[in-house]
C-alpha positions in Angstrom: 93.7 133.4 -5.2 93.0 130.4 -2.9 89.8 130.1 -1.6 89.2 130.4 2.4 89.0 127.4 4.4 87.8 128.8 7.1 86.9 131.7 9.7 90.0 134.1 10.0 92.7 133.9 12.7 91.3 138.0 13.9 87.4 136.8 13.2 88.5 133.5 16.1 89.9 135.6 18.1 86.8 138.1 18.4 84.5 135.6 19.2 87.0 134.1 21.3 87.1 137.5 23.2 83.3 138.2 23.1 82.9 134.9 25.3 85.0 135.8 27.4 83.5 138.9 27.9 79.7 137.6 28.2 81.3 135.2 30.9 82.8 138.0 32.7 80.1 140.1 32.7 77.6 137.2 34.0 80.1 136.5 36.8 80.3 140.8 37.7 76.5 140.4 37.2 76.0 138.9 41.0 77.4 142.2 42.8 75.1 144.4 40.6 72.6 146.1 42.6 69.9 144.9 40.2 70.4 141.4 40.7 67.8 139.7 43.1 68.4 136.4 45.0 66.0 134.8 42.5 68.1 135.7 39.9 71.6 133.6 41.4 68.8 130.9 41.9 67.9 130.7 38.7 71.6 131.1 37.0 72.7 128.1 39.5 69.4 126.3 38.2 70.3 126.6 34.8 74.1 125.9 35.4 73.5 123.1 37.6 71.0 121.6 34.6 73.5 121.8 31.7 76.3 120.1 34.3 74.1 117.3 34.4 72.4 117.0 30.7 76.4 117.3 29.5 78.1 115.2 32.1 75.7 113.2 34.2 73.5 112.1 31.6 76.4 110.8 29.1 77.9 109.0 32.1 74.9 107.5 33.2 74.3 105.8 29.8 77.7 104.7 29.6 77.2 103.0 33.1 73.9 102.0 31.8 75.0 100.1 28.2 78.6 98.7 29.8 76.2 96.8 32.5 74.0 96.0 29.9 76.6 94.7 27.6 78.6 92.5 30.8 75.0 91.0 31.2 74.0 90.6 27.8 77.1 88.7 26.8 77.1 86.6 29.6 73.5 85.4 28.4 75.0 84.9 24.8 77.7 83.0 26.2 75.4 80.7 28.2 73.0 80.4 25.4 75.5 79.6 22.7 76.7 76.8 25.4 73.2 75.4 26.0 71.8 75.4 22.7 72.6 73.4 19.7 72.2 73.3 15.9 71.0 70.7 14.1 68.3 69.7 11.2 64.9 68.6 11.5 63.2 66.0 8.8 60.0 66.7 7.7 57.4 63.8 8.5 53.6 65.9 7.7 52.5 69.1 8.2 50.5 69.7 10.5 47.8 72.4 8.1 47.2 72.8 4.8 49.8 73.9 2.3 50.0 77.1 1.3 50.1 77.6 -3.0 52.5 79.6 -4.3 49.7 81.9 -5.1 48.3 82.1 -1.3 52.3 82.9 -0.4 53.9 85.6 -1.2 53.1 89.1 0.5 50.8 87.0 2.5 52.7 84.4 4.2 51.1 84.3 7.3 54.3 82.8 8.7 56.3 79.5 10.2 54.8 76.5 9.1 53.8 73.8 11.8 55.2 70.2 10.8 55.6 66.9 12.6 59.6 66.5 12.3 62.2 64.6 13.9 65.8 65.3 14.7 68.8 64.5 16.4 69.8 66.3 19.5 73.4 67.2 20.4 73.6 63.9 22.6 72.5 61.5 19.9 69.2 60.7 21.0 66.7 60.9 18.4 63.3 62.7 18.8 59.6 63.0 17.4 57.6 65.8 17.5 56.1 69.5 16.7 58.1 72.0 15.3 58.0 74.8 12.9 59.9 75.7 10.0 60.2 79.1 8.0 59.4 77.5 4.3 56.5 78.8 2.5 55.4 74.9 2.5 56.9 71.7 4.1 56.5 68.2 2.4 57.5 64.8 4.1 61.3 64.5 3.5 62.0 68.4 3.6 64.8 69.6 6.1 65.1 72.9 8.3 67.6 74.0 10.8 66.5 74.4 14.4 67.9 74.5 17.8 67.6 72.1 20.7 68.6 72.2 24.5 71.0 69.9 26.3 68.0 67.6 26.8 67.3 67.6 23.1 64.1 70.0 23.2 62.8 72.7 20.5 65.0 75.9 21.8 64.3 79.6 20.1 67.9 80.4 18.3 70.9 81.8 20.4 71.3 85.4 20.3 74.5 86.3 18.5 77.0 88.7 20.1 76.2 91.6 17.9 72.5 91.5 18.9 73.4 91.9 22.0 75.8 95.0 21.8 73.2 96.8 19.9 70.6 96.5 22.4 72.9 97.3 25.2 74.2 100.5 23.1 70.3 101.3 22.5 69.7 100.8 26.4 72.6 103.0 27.2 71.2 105.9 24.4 68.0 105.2 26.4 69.4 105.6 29.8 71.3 109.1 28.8 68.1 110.4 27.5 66.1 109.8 30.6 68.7 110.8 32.7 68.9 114.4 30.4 65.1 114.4 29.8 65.0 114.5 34.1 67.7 116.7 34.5 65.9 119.5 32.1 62.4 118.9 33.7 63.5 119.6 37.3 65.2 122.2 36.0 62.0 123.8 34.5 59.9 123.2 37.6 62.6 124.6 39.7 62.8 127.8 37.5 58.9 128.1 36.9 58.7 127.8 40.9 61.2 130.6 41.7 59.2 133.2 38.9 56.2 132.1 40.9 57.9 133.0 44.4 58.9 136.5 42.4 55.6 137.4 41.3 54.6 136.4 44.9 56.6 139.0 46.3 56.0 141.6 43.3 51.9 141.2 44.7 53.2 141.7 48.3 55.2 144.6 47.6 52.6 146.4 45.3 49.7 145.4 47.6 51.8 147.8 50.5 53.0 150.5 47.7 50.1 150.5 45.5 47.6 152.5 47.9 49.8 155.2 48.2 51.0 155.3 44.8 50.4 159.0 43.1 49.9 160.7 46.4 51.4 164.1 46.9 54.6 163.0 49.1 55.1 159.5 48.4 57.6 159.5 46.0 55.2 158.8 43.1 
């Protein structure tokens, strides 16, 4: 016998038809008798929430990440246009060295040397710079990144950086959006029940006196 690989064609069309039917009957619910005004309210509340936390919110971090992307790349672009690569010589460093066993899981981080390099325009400069070995000695060479004027620049972001943090700005943007829809919905809601148990203490403040009496009803 082969095994099932899934629900049955009668089980999908039962739930299929129970749907339908709990959607019918919360459409027939709004001529029932029973059904207050705060009641609509709080079925459009509800609707008008999950409209916006599955709709406005994904579209609002799409908007959100493609605008961050356009921006984003254009800044990579730039960057990778402005900045160049090329290798610093070691001259001193500029503190003491660490030992191999003073490195390790306690590498405090870059070390500072004196170094020169070349910038992208030939000229040659002199000065501070840091390099990410453990420990620098005079000769030593590093990779660094230098401006059109031939300055120490921080690396150029690469392109897939950049998508990443426009796709984490977009994820962030969709969950503000959905986090605002839900909480106005809430207050909404909670302020409606309150209007409803206003009107409960109303109607129970005129009803109440007279409640048990021979004749009213009670």
């Amino acid at each position: 016998m082969r095994a099932a690989k899934g629900p049955s064609r009668a089980a999908q069309r039962t739930r299929s038809a129970r749907r339908r039917g709990t959607a019918s009957g919360v459409w027939r619910w709004r001529d029932s008798p029973l059904c207050r005004s705060t009641d609509l309210a709080e079925a459009w509340v509800a609707l008008a929430a999950l409209l916006l936390i599955a709709v406005a919110a994904p579209a609002a971090g799409l908007a959100a990440g493609l605008r961050a992307n356009a921006s984003l790349q254009h800044a990579v672009r730039v960057q990778q246009q402005e900045r160049h690569k090329t290798t610093g010589v070691v001259l001193r460093p500029l503190r003491e060295q660490l030992t191999e066993a003073k490195a390790g899981a306690a590498y405090p981080g870059p070390v500072g040397v004196l170094a020169r390099w070349t910038a992208h325009d030939g000229s040659r400069h002199t000065g501070r710079a840091t390099t990410l070995r453990k420990a620098a000695a005079p000769g030593d060479t590093f990779p660094l990144w230098t401006d059109g004027r031939g300055r120490i620049v921080n690396r150029p972001v690469d392109a897939s950086t950049a998508a990443v943090q426009a796709a984490l700005t977009g994820l962030g943007a969709a969950a503000l959006t959905g986090g605002l829809a839900h909480c106005a919905g809430l207050l909404v809601v909670r302020r409606l029940v309150q209007r409803r148990y206003e009107r409960l203490d109303r109607a129970w403040a005129k009803v109440g006196p007279e409640w048990g009496r021979t004749g009213a009803g009670g």
